[in-house]
C-alpha positions in Angstrom: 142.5 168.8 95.5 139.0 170.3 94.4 138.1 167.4 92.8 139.5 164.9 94.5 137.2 167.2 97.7 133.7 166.0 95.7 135.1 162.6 95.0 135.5 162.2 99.1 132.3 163.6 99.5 130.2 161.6 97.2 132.0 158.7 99.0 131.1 159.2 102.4 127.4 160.0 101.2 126.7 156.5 99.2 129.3 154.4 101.1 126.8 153.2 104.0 123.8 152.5 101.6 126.2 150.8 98.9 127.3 148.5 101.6 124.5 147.6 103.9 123.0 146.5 100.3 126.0 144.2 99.7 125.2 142.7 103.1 121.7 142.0 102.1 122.9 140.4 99.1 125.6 138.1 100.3 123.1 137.4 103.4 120.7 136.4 100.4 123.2 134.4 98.2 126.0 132.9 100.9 124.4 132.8 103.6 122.2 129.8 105.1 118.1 130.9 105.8 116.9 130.6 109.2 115.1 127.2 108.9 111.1 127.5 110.3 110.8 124.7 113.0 107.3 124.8 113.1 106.1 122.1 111.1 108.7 119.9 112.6 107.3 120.9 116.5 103.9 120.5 114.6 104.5 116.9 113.9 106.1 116.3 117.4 103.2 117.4 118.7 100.9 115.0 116.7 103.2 112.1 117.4 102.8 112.7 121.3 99.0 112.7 120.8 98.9 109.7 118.9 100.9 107.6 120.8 98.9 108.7 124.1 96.2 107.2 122.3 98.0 103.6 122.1 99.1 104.0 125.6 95.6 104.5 126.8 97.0 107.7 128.5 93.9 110.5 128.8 96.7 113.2 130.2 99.4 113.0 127.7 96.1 113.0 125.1 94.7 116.1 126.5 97.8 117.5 127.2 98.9 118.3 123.2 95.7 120.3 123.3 95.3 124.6 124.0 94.4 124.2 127.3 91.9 127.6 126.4 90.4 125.6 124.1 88.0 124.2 126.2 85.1 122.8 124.1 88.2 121.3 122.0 89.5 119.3 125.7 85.9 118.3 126.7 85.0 116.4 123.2 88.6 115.3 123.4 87.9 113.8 127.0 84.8 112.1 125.7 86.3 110.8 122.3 89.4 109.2 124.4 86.6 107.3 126.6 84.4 106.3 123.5 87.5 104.8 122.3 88.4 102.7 125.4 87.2 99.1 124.0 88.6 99.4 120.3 91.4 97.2 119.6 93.6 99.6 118.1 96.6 98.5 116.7 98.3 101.6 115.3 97.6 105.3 115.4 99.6 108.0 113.7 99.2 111.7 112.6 100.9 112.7 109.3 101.1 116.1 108.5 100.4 116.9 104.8 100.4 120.7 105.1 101.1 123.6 107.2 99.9 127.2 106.9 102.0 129.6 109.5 100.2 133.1 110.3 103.1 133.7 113.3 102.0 132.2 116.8 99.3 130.4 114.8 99.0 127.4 112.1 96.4 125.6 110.3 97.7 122.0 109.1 96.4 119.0 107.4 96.8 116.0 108.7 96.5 112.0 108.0 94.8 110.0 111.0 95.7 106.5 110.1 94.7 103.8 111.9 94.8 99.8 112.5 92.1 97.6 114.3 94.7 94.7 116.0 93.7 91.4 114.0 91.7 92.8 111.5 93.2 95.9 109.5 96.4 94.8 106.9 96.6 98.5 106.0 95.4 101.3 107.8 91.9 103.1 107.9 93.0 107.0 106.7 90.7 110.1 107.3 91.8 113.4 106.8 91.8 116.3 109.4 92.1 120.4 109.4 93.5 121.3 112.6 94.2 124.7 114.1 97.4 125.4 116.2 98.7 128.0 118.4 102.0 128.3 119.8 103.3 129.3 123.1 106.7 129.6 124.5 108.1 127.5 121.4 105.6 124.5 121.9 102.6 123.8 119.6 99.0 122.9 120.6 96.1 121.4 118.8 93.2 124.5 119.1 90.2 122.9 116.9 89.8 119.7 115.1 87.4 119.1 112.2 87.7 116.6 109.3 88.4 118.1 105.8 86.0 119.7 103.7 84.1 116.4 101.9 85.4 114.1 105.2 84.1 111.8 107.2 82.8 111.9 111.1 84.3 108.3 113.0 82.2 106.3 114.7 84.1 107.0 118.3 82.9 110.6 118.2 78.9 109.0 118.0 79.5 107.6 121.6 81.2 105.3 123.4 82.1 101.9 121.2 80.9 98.7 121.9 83.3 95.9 120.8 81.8 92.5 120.2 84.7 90.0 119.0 83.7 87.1 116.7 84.8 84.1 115.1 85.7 85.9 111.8 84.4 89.2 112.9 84.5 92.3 114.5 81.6 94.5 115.3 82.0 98.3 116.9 78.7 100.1 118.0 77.5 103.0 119.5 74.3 103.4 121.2 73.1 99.6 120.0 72.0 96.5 122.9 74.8 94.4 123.2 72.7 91.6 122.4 71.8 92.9 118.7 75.5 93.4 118.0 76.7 90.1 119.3 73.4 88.9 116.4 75.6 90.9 113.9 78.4 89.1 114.8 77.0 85.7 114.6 75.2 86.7 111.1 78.6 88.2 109.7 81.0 84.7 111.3 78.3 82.7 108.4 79.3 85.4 106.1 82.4 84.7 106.0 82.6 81.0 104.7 80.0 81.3 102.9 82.4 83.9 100.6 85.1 81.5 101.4 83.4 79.0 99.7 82.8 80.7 96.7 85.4 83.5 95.9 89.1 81.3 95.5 91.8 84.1 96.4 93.5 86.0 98.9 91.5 88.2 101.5 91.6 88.7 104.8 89.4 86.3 105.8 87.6 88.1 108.3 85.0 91.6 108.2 84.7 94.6 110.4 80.9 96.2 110.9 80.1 99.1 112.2 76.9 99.6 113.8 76.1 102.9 114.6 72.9 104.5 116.5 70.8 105.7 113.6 70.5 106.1 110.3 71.5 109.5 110.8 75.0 108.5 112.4 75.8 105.8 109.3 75.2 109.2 107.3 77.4 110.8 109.0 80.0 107.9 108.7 79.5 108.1 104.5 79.4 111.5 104.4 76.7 111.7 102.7 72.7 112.5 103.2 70.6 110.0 105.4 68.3 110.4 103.0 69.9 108.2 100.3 70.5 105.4 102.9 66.9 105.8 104.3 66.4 101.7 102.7 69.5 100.2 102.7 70.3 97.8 105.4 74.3 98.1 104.6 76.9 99.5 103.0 80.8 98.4 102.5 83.3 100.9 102.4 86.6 100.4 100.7 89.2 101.2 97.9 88.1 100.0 94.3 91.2 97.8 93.1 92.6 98.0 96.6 96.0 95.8 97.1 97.2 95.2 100.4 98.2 98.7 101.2 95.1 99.9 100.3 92.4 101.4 102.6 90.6 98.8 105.1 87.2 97.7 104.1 84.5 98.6 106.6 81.1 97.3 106.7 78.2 99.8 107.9 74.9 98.8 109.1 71.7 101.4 108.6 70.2 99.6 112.1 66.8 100.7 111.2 66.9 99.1 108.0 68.3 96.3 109.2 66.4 95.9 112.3 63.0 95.1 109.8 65.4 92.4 108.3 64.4 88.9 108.8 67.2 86.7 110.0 67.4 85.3 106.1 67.4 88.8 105.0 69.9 89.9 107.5 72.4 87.1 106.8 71.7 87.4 103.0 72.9 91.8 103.5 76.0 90.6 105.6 76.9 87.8 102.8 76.2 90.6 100.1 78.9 93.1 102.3 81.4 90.9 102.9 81.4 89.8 98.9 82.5 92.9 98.2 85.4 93.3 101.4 86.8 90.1 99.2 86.3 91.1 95.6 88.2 94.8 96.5 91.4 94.1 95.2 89.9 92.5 91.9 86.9 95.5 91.5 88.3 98.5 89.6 86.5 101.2 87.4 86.6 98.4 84.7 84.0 96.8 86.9 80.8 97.9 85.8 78.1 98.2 89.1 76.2 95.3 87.6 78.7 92.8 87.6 80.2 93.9 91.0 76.7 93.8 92.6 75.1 90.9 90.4 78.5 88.9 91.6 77.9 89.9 95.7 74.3 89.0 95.3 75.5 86.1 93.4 77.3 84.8 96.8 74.7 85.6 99.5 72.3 83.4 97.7 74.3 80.8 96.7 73.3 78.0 98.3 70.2 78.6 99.4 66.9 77.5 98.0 65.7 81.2 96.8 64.3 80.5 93.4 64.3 83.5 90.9 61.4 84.5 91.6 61.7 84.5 95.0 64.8 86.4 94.7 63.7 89.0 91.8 60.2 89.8 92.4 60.6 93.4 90.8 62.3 92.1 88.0 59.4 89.5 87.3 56.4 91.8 87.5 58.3 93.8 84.7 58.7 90.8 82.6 55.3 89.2 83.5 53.7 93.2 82.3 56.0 93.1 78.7 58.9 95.1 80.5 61.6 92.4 79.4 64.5 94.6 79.6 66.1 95.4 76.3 70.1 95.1 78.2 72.2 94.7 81.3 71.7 97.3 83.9 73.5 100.8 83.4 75.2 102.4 86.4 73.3 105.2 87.3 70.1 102.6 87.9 72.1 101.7 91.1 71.9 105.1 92.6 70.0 105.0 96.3 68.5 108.0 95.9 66.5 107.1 92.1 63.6 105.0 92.0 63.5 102.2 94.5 61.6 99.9 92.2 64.5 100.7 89.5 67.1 100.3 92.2 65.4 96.8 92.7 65.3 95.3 89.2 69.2 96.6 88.9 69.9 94.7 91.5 68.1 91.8 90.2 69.3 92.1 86.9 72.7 91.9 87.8 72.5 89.2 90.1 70.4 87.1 87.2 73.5 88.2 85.3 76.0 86.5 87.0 73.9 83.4 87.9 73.4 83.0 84.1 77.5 82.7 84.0 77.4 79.8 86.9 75.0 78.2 85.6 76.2 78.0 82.0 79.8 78.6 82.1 80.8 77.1 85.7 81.4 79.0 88.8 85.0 79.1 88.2 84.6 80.9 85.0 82.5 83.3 86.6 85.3 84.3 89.1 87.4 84.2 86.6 85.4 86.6 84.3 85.3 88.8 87.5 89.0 89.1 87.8 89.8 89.2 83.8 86.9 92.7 83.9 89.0 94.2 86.9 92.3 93.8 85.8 91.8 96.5 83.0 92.6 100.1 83.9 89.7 101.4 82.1 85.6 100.7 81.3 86.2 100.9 77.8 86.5 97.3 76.4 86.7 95.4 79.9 83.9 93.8 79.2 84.1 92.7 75.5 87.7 91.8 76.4 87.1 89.7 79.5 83.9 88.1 77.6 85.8 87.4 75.1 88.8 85.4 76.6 86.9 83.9 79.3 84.0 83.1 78.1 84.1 82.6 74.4 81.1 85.4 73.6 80.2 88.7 73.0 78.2 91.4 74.8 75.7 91.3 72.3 75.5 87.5 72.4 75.9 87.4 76.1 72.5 90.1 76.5 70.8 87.8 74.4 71.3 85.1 76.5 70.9 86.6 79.5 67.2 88.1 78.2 65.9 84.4 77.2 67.3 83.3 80.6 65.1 86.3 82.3 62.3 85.4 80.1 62.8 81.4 80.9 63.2 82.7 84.7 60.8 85.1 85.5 57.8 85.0 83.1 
C-alpha cells in the first residue's frame, strides 16, 4: 500500500506536464499548421491595383493604398494621371517575396508591363513595397524600386504619346512638335534596318524622351554624368528571345537637341540596330562588333565617306597612331576619354564595313549571328571568323589596319 501511495503520488505530480507535452507533439507531428494568408491577400491586393490601372479606374488605384499614407496616395494620384495617354496593354504585380513582422510586411514585387502594338514580352522593373494590414485586408504603405532599380518615365510627369508609322514615342516635359520629329526620324529608322538586317524583329521601336538629361539618368539608373554626350541609348536583354525584356530607346534631349537632322536620324538608325540585333547579341558579342555593326547600318547608304564618318580615327592615323588591333571593351565606356570613346566607335564601325565591302553584306550578318550564338567570349570570334569568313583574327586585324591605313591616311 506504502508503495503503491508514492507510485499515486508521483503520478498525479508528472501526469499534467507528461501530457500537455504529448499534445504539443502530436499537434507538431499530426496535426495540419495554421496556413499564413498573408502573402495570398498580399497578391490580391496587387492584382486589384493592377487591374485598376488597365481599367483607367483612379478609385480602385488609390483605394489598395494606406489611406494614412498620404504622400504615398498623392504621388499615386499623379503617377495614375501621368499615365493617362500610354497604351498599355498589360499590367501585373508578381510577388517574389514577403517579409511578415505581424500587422506589417515588406514584399518584392514584379511590375510587368506591355505597350499595346509594340511590346511581345513585357517591360519588368522591380519594386520594395511596404504593407500594413487592417481588419484582415492588406494595403500598399510606400513604394520604391529595389536597391540598383530604375525610376519609369510616368513618375517624370505626365506622358506624351506620339504614334508613328513604325514608332512609338512617350515624353515628359518635351513640345509636342519635337517628339512628333522623333517619330518621323525613328519611322526612317526602321526600314532602313529592315533593309539591311534579314531576320525576325518586331519591326517597329519605342523612344522615350524624357525632360533632361538628368531624367534619362534616372531612367538607366545610372549617373547623368556618363550620358552628359550621348544623344541615345537602347535598353534591352543581350541574347533576348521573344520572352525577353522589351527593348526601349532613350533620348538624352540635350544631346540630341544640338543634333543635325543627319545626325539625329544617323543616332535613331544606330538605336534601332541594336532593338533588331538583341536576340543575335550575347556576351560572345564583343562591343566592337555590336557597335561597329549598328554604326554599320545608320550609314549605310548614305554618302558619308570615311573620313567624314571617322574623323577621330583619322587624325590618329594621319599623326602615326595607326592602331595596333580592334577596339577592346572597356574603350566604349561613356565616362573614359571622349576622343577614345570616338575612335572605338570608329574603329568598330570601319570594322564591319571592311566585312561588307570584302566579304558581302550577307556574310557580314551572318558573321554577326555565327559570334552571338556562342555562350561564351572565349573563341566566338576565331570560331565565327573562321567558318564564315575563311580567316583569322590575326589575319582579319591585319586587314582591317591596311584598310584604316588605305581609308584614313
Amino acid at each position: 500500500m506504502a508503495g503503491r501511495g508514492r507510485a499515486g503520488r508521483g503520478t498525479r505530480r508528472w501526469a499534467g506536464p507528461v501530457l500537455a507535452l504529448l499534445l504539443l507533439l502530436t499537434a507538431a507531428c499530426g496535426a495540419p499548421a495554421v496556413p499564413d494568408t498573408a502573402a495570398r491577400e498580399v497578391q490580391r491586393t496587387l492584382d486589384l491595383r493592377a487591374a485598376a490601372v488597365l481599367d483607367r479606374d483612379e478609385d480602385a488605384y488609390l483605394a489598395a493604398l494606406d489611406p494614412a499614407a498620404s504622400a504615398l496616395r498623392a504621388a499615386a494620384r499623379r503617377e495614375f494621371a501621368n499615365l493617362a495617354d500610354v497604351p498599355l496593354q498589360s499590367w501585373a504585380y508578381e510577388l517574389t517575396s514577403l517579409r511578415r513582422n505581424g500587422s506589417t510586411a515588406t514584399a518584392r514585387v514584379e511590375l510587368r508591363y506591355r505597350l499595346q502594338g509594340y511590346d511581345r514580352a513585357p517591360v519588368t522593373a522591380g519594386r520594395e513595397l511596404e504593407l500594413a494590414e487592417d481588419d484582415g485586408r492588406w494595403y500598399v504603405a510606400a513604394d520604391r524600386p529595389v536597391k540598383g532599380g530604375t525610376q519609369q518615365l510616368w513618375q517624370q510627369g505626365r506622358v506624351t504619346a506620339v504614334r508613328g508609322t513604325h514608332s512609338l514615342v512617350l515624353g515628359v516635359g518635351r513640345p509636342a512638335g519635337m517628339l512628333r520629329a522623333v517619330a518621323e526620324a525613328a519611322d526612317r529608322a526602321v526600314p532602313a534596318v529592315d533593309a539591311a538586317w534579314t531576320g525576325d524583329w518586331a519591326g517597329r521601336v519605342v523612344v522615350l524622351v524624357p525632360g533632361s538629361l538628368d531624367g534619362m539618368a534616372s531612367l538607366l539608373g545610372a549617373p547623368a554624368a556618363g550620358y552628359r554626350g550621348i544623344a541615345a541609348v537602347t535598353t534591352g536583354e543581350s541574347g533576348g528571345s521573344s520572352s525577353a525584356p522589351a527593348d526601349r530607346v532613350i533620348v538624352n534631349p540635350e544631346a540630341y537637341a544640338v543634333l543635325g537632322e543627319h545626325g539625329r536620324r544617323t543616332v535613331l538608325t544606330h538605336e534601332t540596330a541594336h532593338v533588331a540585333t538583341r536576340a543575335h547579341t550575347s556576351a560572345a558579342t564583343p562591343l566592337w562588333l555590336s557597335e561597329g555593326f549598328a554604326d554599320w547600318v545608320a550609314y549605310r547608304g548614305t554618302d558619308r565617306t570615311a573620313a567624314q564618318a571617322a574623323p577621330e580615327l583619322r587624325r590618329a592615323v594621319r599623326g602615326g597612331g595607326l592602331p595596333g588591333r580592334l577596339p577592346a571593351d572597356g574603350e566604349f565606356g561613356f565616362s573614359g576619354d571622349a576622343d577614345r570613346l570616338a575612335r572605338a566607335y570608329e574603329g568598330g564601325w570601319l570594322a564591319c564595313r571592311l566585312i561588307a565591302d570584302r566579304w558581302g553584306e550577307e556574310k557580314l550578318t551572318a558573321f554577326y549571328r555565327a559570334v552571338g550564338a556562342h555562350k561564351k567570349r572565349e573563341g566566338a570570334v576565331e570560331r565565327a571568323m573562321d567558318e564564315v569568313l575563311s580567316t583569322t583574327p590575326e589575319d582579319f586585324t591585319a586587314q582591317w589596319r591596311a584598310y584604316l591605313r588605305a581609308q584614313l591616311a
